[in-house]
DRENDO-1510 file (C-alpha; in Angstrom, 1 decimal, always signed):
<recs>
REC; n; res; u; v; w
REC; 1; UNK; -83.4; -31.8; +55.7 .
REC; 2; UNK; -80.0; -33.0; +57.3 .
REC; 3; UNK; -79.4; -32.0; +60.3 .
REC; 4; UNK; -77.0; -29.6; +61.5 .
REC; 5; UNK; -73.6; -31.0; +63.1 .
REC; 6; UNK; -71.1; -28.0; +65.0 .
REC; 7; UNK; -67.4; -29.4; +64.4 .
REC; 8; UNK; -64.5; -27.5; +65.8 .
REC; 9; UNK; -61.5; -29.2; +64.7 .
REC; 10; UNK; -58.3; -30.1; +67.0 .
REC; 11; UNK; -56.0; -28.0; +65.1 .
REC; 12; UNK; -54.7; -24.5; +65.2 .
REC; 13; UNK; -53.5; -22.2; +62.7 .
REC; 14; UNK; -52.2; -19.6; +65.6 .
REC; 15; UNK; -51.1; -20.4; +68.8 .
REC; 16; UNK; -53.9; -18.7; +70.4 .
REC; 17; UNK; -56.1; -19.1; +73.3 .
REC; 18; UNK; -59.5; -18.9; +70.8 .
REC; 19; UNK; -58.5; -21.6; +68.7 .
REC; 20; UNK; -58.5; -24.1; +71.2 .
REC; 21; UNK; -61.4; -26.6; +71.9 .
REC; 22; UNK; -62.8; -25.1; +74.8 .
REC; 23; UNK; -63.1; -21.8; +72.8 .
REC; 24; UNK; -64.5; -23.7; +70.4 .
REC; 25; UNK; -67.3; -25.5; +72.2 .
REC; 26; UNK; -68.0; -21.5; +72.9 .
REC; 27; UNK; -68.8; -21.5; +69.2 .
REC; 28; UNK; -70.8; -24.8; +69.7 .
REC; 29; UNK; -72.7; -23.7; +72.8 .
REC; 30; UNK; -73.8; -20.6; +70.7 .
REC; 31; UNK; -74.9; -22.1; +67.3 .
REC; 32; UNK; -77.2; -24.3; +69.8 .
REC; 33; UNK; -79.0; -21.7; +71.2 .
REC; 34; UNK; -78.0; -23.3; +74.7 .
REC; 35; UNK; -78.5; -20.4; +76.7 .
REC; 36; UNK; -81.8; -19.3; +75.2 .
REC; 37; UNK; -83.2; -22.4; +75.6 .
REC; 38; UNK; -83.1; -22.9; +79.4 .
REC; 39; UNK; -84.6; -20.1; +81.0 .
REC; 40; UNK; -85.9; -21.6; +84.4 .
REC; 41; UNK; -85.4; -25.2; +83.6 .
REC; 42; UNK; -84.0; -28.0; +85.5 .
REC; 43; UNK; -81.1; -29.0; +83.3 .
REC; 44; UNK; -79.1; -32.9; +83.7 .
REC; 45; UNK; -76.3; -32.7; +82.3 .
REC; 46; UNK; -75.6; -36.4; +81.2 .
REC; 47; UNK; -71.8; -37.2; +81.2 .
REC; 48; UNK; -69.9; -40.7; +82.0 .
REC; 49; UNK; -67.7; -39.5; +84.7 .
REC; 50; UNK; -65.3; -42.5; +84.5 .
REC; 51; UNK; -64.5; -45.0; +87.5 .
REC; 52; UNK; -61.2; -45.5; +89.7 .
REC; 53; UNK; -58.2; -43.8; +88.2 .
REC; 54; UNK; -59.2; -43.0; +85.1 .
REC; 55; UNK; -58.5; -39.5; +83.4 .
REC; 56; UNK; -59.6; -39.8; +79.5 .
REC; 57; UNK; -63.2; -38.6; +80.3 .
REC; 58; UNK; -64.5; -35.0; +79.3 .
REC; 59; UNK; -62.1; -32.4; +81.3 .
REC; 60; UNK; -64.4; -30.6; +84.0 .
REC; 61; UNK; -63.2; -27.2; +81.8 .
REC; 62; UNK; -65.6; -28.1; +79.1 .
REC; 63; UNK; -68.1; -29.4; +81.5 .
REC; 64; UNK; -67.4; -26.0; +83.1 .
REC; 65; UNK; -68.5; -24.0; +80.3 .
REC; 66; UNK; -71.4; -26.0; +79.7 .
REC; 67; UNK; -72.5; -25.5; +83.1 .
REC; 68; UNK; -71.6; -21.8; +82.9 .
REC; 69; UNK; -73.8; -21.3; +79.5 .
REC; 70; UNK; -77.0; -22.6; +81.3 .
REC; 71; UNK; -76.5; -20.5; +84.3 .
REC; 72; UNK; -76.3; -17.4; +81.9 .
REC; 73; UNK; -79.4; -18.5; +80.6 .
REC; 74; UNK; -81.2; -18.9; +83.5 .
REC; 75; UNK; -81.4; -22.6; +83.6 .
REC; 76; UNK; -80.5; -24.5; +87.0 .
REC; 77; UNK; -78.0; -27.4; +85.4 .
REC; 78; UNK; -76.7; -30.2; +87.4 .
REC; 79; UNK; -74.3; -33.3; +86.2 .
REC; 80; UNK; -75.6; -37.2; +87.1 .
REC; 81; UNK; -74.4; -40.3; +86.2 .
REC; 82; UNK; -74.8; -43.8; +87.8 .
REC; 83; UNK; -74.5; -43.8; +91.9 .
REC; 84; UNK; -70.8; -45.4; +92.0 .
REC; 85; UNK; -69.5; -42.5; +89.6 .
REC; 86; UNK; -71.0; -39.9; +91.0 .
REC; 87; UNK; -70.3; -41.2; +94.6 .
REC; 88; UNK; -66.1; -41.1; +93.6 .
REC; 89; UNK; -66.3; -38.6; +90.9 .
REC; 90; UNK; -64.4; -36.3; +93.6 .
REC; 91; UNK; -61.2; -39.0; +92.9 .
REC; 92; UNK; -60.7; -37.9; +89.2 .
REC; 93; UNK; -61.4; -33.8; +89.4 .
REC; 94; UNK; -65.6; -33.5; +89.3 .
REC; 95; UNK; -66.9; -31.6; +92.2 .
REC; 96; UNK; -69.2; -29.0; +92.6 .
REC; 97; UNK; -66.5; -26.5; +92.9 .
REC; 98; UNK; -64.7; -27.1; +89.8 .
REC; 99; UNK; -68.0; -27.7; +87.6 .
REC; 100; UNK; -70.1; -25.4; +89.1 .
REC; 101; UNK; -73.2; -27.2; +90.3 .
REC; 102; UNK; -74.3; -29.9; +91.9 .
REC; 103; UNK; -73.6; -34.0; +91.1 .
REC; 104; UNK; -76.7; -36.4; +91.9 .
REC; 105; UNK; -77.0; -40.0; +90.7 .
REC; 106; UNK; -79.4; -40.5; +88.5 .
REC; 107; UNK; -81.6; -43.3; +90.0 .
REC; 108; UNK; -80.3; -41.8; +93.3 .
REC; 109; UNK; -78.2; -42.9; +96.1 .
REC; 110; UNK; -79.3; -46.4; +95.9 .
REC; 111; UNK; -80.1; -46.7; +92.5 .
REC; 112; UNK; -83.6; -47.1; +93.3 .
REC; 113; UNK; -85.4; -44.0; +91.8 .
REC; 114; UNK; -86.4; -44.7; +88.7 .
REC; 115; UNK; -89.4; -44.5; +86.1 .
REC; 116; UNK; -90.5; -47.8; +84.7 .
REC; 117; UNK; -91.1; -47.7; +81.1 .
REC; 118; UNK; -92.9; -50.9; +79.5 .
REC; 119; UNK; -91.0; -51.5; +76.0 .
REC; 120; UNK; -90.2; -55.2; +74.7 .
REC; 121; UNK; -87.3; -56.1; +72.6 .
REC; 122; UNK; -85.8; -59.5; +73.1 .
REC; 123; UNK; -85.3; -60.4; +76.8 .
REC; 124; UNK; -85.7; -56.6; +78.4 .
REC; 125; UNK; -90.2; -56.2; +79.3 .
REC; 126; UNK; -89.5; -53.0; +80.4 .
REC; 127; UNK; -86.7; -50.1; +81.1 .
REC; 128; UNK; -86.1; -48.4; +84.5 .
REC; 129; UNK; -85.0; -44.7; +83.4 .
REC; 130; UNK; -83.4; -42.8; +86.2 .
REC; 131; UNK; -85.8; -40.9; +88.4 .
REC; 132; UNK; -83.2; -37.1; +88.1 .
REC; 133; UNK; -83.6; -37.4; +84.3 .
REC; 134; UNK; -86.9; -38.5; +83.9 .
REC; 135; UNK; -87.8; -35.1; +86.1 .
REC; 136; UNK; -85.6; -33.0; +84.6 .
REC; 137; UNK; -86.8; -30.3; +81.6 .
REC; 138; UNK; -83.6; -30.3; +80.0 .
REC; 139; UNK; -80.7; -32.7; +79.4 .
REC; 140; UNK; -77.0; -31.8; +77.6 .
REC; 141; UNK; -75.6; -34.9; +76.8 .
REC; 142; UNK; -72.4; -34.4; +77.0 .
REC; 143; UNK; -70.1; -37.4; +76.1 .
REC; 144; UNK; -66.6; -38.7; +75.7 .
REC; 145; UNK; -66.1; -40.8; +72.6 .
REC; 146; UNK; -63.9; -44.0; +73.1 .
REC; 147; UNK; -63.5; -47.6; +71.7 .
REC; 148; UNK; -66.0; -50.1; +73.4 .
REC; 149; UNK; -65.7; -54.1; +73.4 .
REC; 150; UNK; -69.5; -54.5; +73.2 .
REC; 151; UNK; -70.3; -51.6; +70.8 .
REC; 152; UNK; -67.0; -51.0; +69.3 .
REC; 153; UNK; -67.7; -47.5; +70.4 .
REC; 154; UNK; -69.5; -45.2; +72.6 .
REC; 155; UNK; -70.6; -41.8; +71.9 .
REC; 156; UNK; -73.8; -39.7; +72.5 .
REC; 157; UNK; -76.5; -42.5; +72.4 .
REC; 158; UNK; -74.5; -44.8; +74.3 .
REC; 159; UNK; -74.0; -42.3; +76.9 .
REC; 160; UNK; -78.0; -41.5; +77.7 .
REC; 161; UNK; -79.5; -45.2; +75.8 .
REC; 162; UNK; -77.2; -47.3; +78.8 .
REC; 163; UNK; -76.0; -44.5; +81.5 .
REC; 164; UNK; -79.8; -43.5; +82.3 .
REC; 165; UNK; -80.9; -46.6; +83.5 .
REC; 166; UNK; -80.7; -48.5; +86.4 .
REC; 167; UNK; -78.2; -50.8; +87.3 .
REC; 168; UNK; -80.8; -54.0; +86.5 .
REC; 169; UNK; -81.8; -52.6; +83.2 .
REC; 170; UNK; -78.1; -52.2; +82.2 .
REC; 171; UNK; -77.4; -55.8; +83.6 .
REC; 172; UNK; -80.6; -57.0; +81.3 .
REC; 173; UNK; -79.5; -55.1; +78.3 .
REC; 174; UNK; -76.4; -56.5; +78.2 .
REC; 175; UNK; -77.9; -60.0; +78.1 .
REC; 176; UNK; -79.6; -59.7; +75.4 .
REC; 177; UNK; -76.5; -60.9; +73.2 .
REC; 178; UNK; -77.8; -64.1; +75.1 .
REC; 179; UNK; -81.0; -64.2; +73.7 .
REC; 180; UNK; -80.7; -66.3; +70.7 .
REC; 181; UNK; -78.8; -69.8; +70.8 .
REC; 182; UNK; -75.4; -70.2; +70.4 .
REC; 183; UNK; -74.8; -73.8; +71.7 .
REC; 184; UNK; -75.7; -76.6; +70.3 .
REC; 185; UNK; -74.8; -79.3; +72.5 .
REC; 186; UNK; -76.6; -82.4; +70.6 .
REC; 187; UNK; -73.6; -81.0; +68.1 .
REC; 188; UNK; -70.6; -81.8; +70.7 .
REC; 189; UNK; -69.5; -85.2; +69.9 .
REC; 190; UNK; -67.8; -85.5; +73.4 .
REC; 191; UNK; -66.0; -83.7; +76.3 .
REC; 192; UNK; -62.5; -83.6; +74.0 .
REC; 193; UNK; -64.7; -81.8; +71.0 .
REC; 194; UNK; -66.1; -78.8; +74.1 .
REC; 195; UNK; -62.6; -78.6; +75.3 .
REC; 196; UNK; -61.3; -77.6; +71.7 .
REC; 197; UNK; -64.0; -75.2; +71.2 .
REC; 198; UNK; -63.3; -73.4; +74.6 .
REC; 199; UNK; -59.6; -73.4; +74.0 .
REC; 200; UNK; -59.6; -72.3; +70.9 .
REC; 201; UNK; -59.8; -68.7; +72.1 .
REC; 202; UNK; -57.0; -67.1; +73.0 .
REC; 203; UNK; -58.9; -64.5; +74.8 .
REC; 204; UNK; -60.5; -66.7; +77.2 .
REC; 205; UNK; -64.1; -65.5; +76.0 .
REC; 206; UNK; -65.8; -69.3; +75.9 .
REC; 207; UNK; -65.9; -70.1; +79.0 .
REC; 208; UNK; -67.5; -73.0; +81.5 .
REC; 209; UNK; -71.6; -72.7; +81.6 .
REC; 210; UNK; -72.0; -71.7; +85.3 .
REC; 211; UNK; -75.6; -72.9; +85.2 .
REC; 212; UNK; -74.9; -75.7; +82.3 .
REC; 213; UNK; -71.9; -78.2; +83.1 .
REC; 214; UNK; -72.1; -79.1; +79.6 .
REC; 215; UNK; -72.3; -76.3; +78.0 .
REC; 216; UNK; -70.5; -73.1; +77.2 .
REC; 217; UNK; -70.7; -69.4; +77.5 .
REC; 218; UNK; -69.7; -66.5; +75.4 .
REC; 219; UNK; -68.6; -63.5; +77.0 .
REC; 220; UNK; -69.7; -61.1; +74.1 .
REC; 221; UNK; -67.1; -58.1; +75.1 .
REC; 222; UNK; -64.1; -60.0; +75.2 .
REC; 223; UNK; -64.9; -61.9; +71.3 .
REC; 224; UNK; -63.4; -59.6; +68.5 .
REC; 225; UNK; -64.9; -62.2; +65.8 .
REC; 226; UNK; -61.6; -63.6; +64.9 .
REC; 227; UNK; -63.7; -66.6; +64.3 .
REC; 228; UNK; -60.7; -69.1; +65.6 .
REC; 229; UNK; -63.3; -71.4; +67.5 .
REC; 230; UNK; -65.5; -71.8; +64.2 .
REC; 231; UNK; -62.5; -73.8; +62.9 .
REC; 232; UNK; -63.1; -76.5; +65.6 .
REC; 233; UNK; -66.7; -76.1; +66.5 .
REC; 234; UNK; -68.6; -78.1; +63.5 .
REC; 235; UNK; -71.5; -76.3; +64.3 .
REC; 236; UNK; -71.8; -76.9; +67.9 .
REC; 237; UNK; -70.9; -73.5; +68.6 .
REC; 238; UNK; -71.9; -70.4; +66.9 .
REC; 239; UNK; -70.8; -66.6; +66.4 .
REC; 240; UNK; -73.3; -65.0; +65.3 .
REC; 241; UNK; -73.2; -61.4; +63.8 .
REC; 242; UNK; -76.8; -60.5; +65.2 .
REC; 243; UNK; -76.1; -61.3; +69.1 .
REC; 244; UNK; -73.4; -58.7; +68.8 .
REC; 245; UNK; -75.6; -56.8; +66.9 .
REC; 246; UNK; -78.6; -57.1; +69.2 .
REC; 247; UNK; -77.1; -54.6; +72.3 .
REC; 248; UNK; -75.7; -51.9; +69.9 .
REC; 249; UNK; -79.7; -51.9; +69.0 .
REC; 250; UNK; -80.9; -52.4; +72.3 .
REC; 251; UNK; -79.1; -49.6; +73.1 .
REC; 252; UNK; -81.0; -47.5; +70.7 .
REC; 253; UNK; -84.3; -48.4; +72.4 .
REC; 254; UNK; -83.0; -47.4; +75.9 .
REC; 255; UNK; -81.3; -44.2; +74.2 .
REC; 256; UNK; -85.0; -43.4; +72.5 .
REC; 257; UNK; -87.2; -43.9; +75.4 .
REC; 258; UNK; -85.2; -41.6; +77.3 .
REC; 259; UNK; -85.7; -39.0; +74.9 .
REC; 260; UNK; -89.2; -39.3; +74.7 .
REC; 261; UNK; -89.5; -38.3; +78.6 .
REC; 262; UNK; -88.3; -34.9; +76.9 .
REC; 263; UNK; -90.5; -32.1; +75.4 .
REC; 264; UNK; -89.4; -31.4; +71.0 .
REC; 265; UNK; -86.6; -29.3; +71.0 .
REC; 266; UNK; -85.4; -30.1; +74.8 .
REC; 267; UNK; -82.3; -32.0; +74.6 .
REC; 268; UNK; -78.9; -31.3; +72.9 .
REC; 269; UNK; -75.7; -32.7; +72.5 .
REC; 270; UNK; -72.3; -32.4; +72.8 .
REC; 271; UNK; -69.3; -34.6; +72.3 .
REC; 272; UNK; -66.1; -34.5; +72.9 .
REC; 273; UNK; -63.8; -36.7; +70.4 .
REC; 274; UNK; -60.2; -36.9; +72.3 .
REC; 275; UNK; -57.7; -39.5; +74.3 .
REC; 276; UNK; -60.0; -41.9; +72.9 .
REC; 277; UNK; -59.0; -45.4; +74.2 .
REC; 278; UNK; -59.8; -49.0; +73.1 .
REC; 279; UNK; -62.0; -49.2; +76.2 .
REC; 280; UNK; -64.8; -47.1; +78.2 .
REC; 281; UNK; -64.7; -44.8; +80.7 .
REC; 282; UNK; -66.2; -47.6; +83.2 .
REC; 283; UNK; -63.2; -49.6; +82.7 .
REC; 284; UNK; -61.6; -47.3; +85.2 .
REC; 285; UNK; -58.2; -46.8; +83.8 .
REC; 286; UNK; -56.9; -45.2; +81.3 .
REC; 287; UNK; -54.5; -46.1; +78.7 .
REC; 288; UNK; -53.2; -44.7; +75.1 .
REC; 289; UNK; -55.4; -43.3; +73.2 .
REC; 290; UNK; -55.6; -45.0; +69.5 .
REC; 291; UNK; -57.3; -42.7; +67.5 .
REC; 292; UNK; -56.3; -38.7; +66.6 .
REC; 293; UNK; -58.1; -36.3; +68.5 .
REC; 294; UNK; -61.3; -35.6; +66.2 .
REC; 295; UNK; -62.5; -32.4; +68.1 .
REC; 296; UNK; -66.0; -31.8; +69.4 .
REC; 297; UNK; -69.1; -32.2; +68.6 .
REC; 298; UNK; -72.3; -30.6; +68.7 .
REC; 299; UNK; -75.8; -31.3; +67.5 .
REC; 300; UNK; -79.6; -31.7; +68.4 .
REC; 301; UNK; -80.1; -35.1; +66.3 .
REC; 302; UNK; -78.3; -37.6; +68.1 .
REC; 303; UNK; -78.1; -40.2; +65.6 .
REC; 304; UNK; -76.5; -36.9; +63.5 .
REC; 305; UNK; -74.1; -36.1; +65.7 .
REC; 306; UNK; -72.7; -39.9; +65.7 .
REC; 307; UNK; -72.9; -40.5; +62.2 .
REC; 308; UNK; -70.6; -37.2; +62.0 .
REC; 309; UNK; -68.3; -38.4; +64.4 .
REC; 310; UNK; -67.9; -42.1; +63.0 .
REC; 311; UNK; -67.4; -40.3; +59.6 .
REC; 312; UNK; -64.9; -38.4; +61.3 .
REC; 313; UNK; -62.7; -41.2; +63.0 .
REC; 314; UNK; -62.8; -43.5; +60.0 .
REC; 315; UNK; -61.3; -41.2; +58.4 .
REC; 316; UNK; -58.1; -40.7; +60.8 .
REC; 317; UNK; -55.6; -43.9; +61.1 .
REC; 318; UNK; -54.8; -46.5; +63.9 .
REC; 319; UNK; -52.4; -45.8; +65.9 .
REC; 320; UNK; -51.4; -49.1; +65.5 .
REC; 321; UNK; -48.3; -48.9; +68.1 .
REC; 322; UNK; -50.4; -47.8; +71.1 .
REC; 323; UNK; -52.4; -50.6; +70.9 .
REC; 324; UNK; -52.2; -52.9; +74.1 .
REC; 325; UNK; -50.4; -56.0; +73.4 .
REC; 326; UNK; -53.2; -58.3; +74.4 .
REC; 327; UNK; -55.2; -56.4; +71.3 .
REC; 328; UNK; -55.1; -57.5; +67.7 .
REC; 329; UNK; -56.2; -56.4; +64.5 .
REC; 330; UNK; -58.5; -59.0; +63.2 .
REC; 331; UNK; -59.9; -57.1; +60.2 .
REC; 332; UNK; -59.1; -53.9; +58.3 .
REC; 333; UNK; -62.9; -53.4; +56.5 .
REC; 334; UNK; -65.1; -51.1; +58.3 .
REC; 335; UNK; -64.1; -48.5; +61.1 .
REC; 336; UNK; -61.1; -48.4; +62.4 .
REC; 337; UNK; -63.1; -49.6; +65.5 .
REC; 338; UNK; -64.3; -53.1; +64.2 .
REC; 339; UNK; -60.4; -53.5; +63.4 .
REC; 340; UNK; -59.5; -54.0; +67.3 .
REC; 341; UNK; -63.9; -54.9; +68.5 .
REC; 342; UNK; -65.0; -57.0; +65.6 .
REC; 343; UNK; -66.2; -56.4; +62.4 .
REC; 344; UNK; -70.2; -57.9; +63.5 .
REC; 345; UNK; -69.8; -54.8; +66.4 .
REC; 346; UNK; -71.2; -52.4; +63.3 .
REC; 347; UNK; -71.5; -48.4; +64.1 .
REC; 348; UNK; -73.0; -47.5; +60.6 .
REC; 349; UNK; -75.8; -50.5; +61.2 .
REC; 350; UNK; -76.3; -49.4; +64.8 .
REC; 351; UNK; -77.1; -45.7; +63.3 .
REC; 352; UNK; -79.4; -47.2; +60.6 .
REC; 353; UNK; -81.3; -48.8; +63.1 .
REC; 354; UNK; -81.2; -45.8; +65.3 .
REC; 355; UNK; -82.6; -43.7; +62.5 .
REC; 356; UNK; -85.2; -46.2; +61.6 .
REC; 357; UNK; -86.7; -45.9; +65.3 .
REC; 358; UNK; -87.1; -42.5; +64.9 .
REC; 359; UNK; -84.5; -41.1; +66.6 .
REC; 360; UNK; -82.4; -38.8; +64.4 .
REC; 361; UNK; -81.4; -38.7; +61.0 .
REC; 362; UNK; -77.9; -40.6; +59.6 .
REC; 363; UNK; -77.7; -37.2; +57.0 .
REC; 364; UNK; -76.1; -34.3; +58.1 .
REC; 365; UNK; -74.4; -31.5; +57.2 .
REC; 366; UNK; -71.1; -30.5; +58.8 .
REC; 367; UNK; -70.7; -26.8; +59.9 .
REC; 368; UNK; -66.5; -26.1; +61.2 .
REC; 369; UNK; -67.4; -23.0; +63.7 .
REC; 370; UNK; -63.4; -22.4; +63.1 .
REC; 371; UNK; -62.3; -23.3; +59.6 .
REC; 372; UNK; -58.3; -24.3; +59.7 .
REC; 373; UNK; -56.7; -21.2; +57.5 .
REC; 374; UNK; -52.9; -20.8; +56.6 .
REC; 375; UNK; -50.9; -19.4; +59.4 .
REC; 376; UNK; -49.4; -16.1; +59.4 .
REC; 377; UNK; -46.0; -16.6; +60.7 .
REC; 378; UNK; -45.5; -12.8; +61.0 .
REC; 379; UNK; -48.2; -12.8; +63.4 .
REC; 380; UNK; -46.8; -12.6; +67.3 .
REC; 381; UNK; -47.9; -15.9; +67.8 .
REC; 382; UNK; -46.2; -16.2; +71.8 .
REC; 383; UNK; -47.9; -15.0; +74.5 .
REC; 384; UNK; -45.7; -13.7; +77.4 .
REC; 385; UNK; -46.5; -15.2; +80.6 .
REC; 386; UNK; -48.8; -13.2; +83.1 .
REC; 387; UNK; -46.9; -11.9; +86.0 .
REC; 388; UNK; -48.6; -10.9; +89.4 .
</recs>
């Protein structure tokens, strides 16, 4: 049976306070049962709460509400992300006063409380799950979708499958776009032929080998596939659609063996589909966004929940002028995302992976908790402004 995915939409048919999103993820918050389900459980709210000056994450109003919905129900909620976030979350709006509980790192202070969960895939032996989620009865994750270089986007699994773990499983998931060979160096007929191949980027992603004066590296997020250095490289240098591939899918292992620290039927999620960027959160800025506002999102099945919200934003078109000028559009198959990331950065093949892992299902079935309707323009439609 698909599972069920809670969309309230970005429009409004009156100029009304309950058609806005945060009356919506009301709506959301109620078709989940959220309240009923947390009666005297410790509750970790899982957000990215951004870096530096950045502003583009989930506004502490809907974090609010979340938090208020699981105080009704008797539940004792808390927000946690990564130490550095949570230590300058203060910077960009999240304190305990405006969200309404308390914010603790999730491998603590010193990123040093952590679970250690055996699981091979590729270069990671084993994945260090934050010791405030792994003890926790409950977790809302509750995420900001945006554009990512590595993933081409981040939603609900990226959020808990990379921002539960410890700094050194993050580091070693990332590598493991590193894991199968890319240079061939008895291919590089000389020092002229390596010197093409690493200038033929005009991103500056091949790079010196640090630990190989001979060789090359890739950085991984900077490479949009363009495929500019294949020209030159004569098979000495290789882009390879399953090293990008490989950390959208480790990132489905992290994502399902943090789950799995969580009873059937205790987590949920919840995301929120505005002033999405090319970048993440982590970048710590924020720029223009580049996609329409899709709404929120809200759903038990995880995989569900980004299926639904990659249908969503495929449907909706580039905003092609707010993209930085250092950004091209290499391709125009696929998301809107692989346009600006790279077509081999795949969402739908992340989710089939995900669903094939057992995570969630890809099939859903879309339920709008505020259908759009035809305005009444007789209806008084402006509010006059409270006076004290």
């Amino acid at each position: 049976m698909p599972a069920k995915v809670f969309w309230g939409s970005p429009r409004q048919t009156q100029l009304e306070e309950r058609e806005t999103l945060p009356a919506k993820l009301d709506l959301i918050i109620e078709q989940l049962n959220l309240r009923e389900r947390v009666k005297d459980k410790r509750v970790a709210i899982k957000m990215h709460l951004g870096f530096n000056t950045g502003y583009s994450m989930v506004h502490p109003v809907f974090v609010r509400k979340v938090v208020q919905a699981i105080k009704d129900g008797g539940g004792h909620p808390f927000v946690t992300d990564n130490p550095s976030a949570v230590e300058t979350a203060h910077m960009r709006g999240y304190t305990a006063e405006t969200l309404g509980c308390a914010l603790h790192p999730a491998a603590g202070l010193d990123d040093k409380w952590f679970y250690t969960q055996p699981h091979q895939f590729m270069n990671v032996s084993e994945f260090q799950i934050g010791g405030a989620i792994k003890e926790a009865d409950f977790m809302v994750d509750l995420a900001h979708v945006k554009g990512h270089p590595c993933t081409s986007y981040g939603a609900a699994i990226k959020n808990i499958g990379i921002g539960c773990m410890t700094g050194t499983t993050r580091g070693q998931m990332h590598d493991v776009s590193h894991f199968a060979p890319y240079v061939f160096k008895d291919k590089i007929r000389d020092e002229a032929h390596r010197l093409a191949i690493r200038e033929s980027c005009p991103y500056g992603a091949i790079v010196d080998d640090r630990s190989d004066p001979g060789g090359l590296h890739l950085h991984h997020y900077k490479c949009n596939n363009c495929l500019r250095c294949q020209a030159v490289a004569d098979g000495a240098f290789e882009i390879q659609r399953e090293a990008f591939m490989a950390f959208l899918k480790v990132m489905n292992v992290g994502a399902k063996l943090v789950l799995d620290t969580f009873a059937p039927g205790n987590t949920t999620f919840i995301s929120l589909a505005t002033q999405m960027t090319p970048l993440c959160d982590c970048f710590g800025f924020t720029g223009m966004a580049v996609l329409p506002d899709a709404g929120i999102f809200g759903s038990d099945d995880p995989v569900a929940i980004d299926h639904a919200v990659i249908d969503m934003t495929a449907q909706t078109p580039l905003i092609e002028a707010n993209l930085p000028g250092m950004m091209e559009i290499v391709t125009r198959e696929g998301h809107p995302w692989q346009w600006i990331h790279g077509p081999y950065k795949d969402p739908y093949e992340q989710l089939s992976h995900a669903e094939q892992i057992g995570m969630g299902n890809c099939g859903y079935e879309l339920v709008d908790v505020l259908p759009f309707t035809e305005p009444d323009f007789k209806q008084d439609t402006y509010v006059q402004a409270v006076r004290s």
